[in-house]
BALOBA-1460 file (C-alpha; in Angstrom, 3 decimals):
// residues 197
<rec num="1" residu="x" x="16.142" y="3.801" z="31.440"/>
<rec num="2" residu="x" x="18.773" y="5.152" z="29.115"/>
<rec num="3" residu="x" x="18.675" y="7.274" z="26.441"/>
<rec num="4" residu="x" x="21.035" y="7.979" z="23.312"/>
<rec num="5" residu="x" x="20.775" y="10.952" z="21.572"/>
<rec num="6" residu="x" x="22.087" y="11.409" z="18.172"/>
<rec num="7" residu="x" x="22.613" y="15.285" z="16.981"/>
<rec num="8" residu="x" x="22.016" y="16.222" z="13.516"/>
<rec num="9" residu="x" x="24.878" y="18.093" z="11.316"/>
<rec num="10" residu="x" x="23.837" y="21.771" z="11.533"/>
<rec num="11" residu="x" x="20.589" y="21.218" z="13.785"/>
<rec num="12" residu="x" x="17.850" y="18.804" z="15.784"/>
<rec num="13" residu="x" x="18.614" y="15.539" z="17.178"/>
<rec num="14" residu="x" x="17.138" y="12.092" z="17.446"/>
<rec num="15" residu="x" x="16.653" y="10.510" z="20.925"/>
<rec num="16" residu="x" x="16.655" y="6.632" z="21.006"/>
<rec num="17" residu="x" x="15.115" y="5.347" z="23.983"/>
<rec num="18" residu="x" x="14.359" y="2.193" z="25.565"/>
<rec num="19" residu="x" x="10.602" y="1.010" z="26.583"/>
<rec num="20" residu="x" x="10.865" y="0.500" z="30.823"/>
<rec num="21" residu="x" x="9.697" y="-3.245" z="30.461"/>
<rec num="22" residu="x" x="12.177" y="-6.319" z="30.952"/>
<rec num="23" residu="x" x="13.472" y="-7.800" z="27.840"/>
<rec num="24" residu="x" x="15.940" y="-6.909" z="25.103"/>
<rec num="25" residu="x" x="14.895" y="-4.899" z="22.515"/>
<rec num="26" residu="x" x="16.026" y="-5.287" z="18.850"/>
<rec num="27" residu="x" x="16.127" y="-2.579" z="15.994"/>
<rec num="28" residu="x" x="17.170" y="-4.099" z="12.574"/>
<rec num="29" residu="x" x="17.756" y="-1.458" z="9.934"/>
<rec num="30" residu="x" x="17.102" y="-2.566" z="6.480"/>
<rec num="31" residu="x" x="19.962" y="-3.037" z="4.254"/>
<rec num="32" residu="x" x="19.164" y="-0.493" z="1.490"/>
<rec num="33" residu="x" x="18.950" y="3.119" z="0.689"/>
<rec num="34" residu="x" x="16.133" y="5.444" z="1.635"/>
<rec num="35" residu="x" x="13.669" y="6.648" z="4.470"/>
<rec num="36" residu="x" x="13.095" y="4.532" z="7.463"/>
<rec num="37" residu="x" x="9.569" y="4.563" z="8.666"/>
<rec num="38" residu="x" x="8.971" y="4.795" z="11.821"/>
<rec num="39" residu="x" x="5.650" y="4.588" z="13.427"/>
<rec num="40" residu="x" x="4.056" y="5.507" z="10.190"/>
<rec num="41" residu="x" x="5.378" y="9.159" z="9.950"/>
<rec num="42" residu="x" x="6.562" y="8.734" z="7.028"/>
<rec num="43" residu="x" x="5.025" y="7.193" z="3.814"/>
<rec num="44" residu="x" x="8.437" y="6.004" z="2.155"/>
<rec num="45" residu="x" x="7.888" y="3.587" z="-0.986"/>
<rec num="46" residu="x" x="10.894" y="1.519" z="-2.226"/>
<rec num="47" residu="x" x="10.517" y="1.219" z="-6.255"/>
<rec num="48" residu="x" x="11.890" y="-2.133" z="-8.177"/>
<rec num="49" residu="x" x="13.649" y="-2.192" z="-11.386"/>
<rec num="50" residu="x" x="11.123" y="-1.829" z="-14.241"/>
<rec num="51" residu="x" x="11.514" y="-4.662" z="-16.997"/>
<rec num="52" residu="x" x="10.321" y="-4.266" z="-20.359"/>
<rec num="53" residu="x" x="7.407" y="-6.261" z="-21.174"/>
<rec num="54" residu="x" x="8.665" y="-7.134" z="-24.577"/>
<rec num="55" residu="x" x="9.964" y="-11.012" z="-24.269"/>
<rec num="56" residu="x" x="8.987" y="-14.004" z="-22.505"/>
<rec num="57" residu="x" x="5.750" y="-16.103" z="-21.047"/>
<rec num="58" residu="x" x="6.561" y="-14.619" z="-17.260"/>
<rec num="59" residu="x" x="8.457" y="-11.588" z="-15.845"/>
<rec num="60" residu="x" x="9.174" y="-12.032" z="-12.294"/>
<rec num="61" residu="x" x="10.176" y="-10.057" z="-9.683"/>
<rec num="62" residu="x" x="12.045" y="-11.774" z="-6.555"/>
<rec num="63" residu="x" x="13.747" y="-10.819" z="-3.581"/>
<rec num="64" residu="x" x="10.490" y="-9.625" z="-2.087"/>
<rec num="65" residu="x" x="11.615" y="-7.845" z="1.066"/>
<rec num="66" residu="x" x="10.029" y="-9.692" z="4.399"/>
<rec num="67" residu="x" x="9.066" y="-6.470" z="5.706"/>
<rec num="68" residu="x" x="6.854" y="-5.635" z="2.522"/>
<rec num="69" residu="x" x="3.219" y="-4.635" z="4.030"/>
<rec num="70" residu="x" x="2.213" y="-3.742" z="0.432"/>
<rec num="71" residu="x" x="3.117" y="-3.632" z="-3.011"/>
<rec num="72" residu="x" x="1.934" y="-2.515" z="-5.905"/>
<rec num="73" residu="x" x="2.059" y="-3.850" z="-9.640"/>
<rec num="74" residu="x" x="2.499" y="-1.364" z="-12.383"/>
<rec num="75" residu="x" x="1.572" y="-2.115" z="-16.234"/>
<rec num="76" residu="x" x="2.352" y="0.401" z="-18.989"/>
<rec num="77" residu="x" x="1.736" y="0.023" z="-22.155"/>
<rec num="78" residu="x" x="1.564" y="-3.800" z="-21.888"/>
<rec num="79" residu="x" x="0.546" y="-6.804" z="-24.205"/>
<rec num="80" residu="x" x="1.169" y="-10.257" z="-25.569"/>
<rec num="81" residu="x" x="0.531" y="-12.052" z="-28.896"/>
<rec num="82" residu="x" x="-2.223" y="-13.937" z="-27.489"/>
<rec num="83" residu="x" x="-5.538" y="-12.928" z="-25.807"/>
<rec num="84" residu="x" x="-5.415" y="-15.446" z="-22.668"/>
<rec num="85" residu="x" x="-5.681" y="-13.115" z="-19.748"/>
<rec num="86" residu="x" x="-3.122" y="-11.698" z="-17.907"/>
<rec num="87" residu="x" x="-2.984" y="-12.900" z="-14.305"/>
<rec num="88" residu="x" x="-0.504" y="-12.419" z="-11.420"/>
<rec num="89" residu="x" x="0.958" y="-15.259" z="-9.121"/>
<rec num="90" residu="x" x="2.497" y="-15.109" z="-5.677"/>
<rec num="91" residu="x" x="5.362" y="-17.030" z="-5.065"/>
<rec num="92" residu="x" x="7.660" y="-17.854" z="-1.767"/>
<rec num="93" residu="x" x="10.683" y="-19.867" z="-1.175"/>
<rec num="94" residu="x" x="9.079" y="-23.127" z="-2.387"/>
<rec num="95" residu="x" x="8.339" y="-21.917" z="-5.624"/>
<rec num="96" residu="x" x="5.371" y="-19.994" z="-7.173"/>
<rec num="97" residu="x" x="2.078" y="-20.514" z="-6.245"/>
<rec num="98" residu="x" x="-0.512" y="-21.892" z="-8.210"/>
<rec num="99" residu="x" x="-3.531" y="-23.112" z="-6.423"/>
<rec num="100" residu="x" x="-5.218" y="-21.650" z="-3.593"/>
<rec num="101" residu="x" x="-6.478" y="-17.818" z="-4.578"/>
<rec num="102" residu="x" x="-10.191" y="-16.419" z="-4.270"/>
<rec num="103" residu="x" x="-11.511" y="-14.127" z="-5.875"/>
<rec num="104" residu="x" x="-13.394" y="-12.468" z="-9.011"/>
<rec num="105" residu="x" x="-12.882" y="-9.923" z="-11.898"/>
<rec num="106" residu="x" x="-14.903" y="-7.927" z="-14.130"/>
<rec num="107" residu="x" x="-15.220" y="-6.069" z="-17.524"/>
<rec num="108" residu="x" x="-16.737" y="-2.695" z="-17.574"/>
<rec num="109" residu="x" x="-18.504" y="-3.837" z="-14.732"/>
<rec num="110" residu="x" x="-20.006" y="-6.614" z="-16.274"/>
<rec num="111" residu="x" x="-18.773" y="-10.026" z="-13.901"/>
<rec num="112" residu="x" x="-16.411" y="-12.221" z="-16.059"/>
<rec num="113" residu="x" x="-15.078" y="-15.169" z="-13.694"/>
<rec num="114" residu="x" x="-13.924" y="-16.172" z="-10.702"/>
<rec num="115" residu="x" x="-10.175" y="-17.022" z="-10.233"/>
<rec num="116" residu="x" x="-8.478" y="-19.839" z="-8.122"/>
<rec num="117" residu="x" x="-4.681" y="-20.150" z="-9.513"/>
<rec num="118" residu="x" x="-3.370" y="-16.478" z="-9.491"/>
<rec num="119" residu="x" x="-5.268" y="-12.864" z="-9.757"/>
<rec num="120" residu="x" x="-6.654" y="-12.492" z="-12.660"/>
<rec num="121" residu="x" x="-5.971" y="-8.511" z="-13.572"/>
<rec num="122" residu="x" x="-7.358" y="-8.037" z="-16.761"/>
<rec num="123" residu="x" x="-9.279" y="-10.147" z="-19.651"/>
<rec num="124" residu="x" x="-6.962" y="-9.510" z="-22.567"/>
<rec num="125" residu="x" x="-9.981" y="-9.494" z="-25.686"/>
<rec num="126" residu="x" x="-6.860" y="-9.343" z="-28.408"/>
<rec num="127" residu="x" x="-3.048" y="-9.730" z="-29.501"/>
<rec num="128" residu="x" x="-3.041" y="-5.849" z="-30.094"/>
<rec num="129" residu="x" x="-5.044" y="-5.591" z="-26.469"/>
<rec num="130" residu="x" x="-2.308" y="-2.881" z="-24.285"/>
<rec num="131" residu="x" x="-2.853" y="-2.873" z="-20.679"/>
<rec num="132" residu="x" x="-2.555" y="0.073" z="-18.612"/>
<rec num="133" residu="x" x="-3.302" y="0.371" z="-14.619"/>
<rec num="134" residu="x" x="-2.018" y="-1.694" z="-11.257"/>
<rec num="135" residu="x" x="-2.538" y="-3.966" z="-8.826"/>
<rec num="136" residu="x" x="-2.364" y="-3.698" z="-5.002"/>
<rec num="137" residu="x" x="-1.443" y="-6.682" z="-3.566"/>
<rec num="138" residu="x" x="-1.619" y="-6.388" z="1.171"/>
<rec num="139" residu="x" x="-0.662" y="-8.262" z="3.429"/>
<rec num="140" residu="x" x="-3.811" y="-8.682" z="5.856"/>
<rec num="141" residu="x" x="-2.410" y="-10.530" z="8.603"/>
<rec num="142" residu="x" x="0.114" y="-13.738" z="8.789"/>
<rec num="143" residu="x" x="0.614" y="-14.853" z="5.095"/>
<rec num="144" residu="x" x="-2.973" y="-13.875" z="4.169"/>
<rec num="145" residu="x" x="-2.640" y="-11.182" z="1.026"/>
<rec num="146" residu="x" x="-5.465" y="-9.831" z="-0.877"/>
<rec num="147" residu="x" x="-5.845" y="-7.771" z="-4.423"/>
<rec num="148" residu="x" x="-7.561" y="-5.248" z="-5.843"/>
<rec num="149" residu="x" x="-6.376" y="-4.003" z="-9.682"/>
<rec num="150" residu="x" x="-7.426" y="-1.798" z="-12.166"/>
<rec num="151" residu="x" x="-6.499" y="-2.034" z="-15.465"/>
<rec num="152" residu="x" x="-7.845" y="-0.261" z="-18.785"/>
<rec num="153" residu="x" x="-6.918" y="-1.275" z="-22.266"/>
<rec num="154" residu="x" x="-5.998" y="1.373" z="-24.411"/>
<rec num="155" residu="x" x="-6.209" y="-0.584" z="-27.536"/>
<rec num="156" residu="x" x="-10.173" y="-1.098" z="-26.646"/>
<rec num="157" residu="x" x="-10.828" y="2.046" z="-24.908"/>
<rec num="158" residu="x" x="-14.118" y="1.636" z="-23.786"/>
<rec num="159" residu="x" x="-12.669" y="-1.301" z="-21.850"/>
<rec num="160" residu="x" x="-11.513" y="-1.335" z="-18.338"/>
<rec num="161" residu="x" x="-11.108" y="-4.718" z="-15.882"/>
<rec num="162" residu="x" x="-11.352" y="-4.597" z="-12.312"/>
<rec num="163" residu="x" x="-10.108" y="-7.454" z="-9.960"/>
<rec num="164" residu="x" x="-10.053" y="-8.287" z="-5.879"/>
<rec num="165" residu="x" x="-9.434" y="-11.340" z="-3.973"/>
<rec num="166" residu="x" x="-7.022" y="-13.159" z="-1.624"/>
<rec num="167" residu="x" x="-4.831" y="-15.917" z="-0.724"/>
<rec num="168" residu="x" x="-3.179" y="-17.181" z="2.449"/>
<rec num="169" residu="x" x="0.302" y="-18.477" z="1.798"/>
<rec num="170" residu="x" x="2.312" y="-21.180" z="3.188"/>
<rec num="171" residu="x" x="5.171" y="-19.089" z="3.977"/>
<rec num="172" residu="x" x="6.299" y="-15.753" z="3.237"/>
<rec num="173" residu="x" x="6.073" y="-13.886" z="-0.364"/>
<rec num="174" residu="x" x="9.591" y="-13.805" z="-1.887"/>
<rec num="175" residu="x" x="8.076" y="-13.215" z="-5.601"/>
<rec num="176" residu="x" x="5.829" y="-11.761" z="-7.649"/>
<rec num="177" residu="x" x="4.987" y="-12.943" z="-11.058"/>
<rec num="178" residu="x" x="3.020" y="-11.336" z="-13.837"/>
<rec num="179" residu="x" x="2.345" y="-14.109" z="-16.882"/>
<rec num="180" residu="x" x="-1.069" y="-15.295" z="-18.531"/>
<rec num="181" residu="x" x="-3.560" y="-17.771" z="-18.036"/>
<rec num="182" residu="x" x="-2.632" y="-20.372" z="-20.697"/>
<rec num="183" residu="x" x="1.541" y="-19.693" z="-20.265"/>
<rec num="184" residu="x" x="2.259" y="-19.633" z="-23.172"/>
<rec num="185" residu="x" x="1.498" y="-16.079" z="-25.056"/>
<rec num="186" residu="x" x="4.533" y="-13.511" z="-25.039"/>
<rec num="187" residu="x" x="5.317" y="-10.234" z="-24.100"/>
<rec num="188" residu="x" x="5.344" y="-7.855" z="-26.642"/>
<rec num="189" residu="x" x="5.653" y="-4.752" z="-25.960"/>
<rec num="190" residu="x" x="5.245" y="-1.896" z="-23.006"/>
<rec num="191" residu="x" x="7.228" y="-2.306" z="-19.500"/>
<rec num="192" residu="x" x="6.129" y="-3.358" z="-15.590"/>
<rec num="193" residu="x" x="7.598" y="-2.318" z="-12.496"/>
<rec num="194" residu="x" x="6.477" y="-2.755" z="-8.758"/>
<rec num="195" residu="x" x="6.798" y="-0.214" z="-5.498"/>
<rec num="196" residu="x" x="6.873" y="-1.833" z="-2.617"/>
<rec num="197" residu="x" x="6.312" y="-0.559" z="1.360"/>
């Protein structure tokens, strides 16, 4: 077996080396900038571009990385004009997903509904209802994801919604999207990002 050592600029080195079992052996560095992780020593998160939450029935976010074990859906400061809830949607390269999730949410605890055509992350009781919190979407094994979320309403502030369930996919996630149950109330203020890892 053969070795290759890479020395670092003032100090250290790095020592690639080969497992001693037939085969070839591929390492595929991602295209991007920022902290490789490698056997999970390091806890490296890749942020997205936040959008403002300000316009629009859906804000997507695509380009999903294939690697992605786990990422995370960030609300601040968000509402819409309506009070149909606010639900998120998988999506991969056929399209987004509707059909197919399992799962529940609640409202201060209390149990509100079960969910089958996206996660449901938070009953929105009002037009001036403004969401903050996340939700975790992980991979679990194959194309099987599942979610847990968290989201309070500062409008209502005694009210907080809690969410988990699951879906297995067709194919991999390329997309995330964060609209409402009836599709057509608008984003009117606050901003959502994702971190992805």
């Amino acid at each position: 077996m053969s070795s290759i050592v890479i020395s670092g600029d003032t100090s250290g080195a790095v020592t690639i080396a080969v497992p001693a079992v037939a085969g070839t052996n591929t390492v595929t560095l991602p295209a991007l900038t920022g902290t490789v992780v490698v056997a999970g020593q390091n806890s490296a998160i890749t942020s997205g571009t936040a959008q403002a939450s300000t316009s629009g029935t859906s804000i997507d976010f695509s380009s999903i990385p294939s690697w992605a074990k786990s990422i995370t859906v960030l609300f601040n400061g968000v509402s819409t004009n309506g009070s149909s809830n606010c639900q998120i949607q998988l999506g991969t390269s056929g399209g987004i997903v509707t059909s197919g999730y399992s799962g529940y949410y609640f409202l201060n605890a209390v149990y509100r509904g079960g969910f089958s055509s996206a996660f449901i992350v938070r009953g929105l009781t009002a037009s001036n209802s403004t969401l903050y919190g996340s939700a975790q979407i992980c991979l679990l094994t194959g194309n099987t994801w599942v979610e847990t979320g968290v989201v309070a309403d500062s409008t209502y502030s005694q009210d907080t919604t809690q969410s988990g369930g699951g879906i297995t996919l067709s194919s991999a996630l390329t997309t995330i999207r964060i609209t409402t149950v009836n599709g057509t109330d608008v984003f009117d203020a606050g901003n959502i990002n994702i971190i992805y890892g």
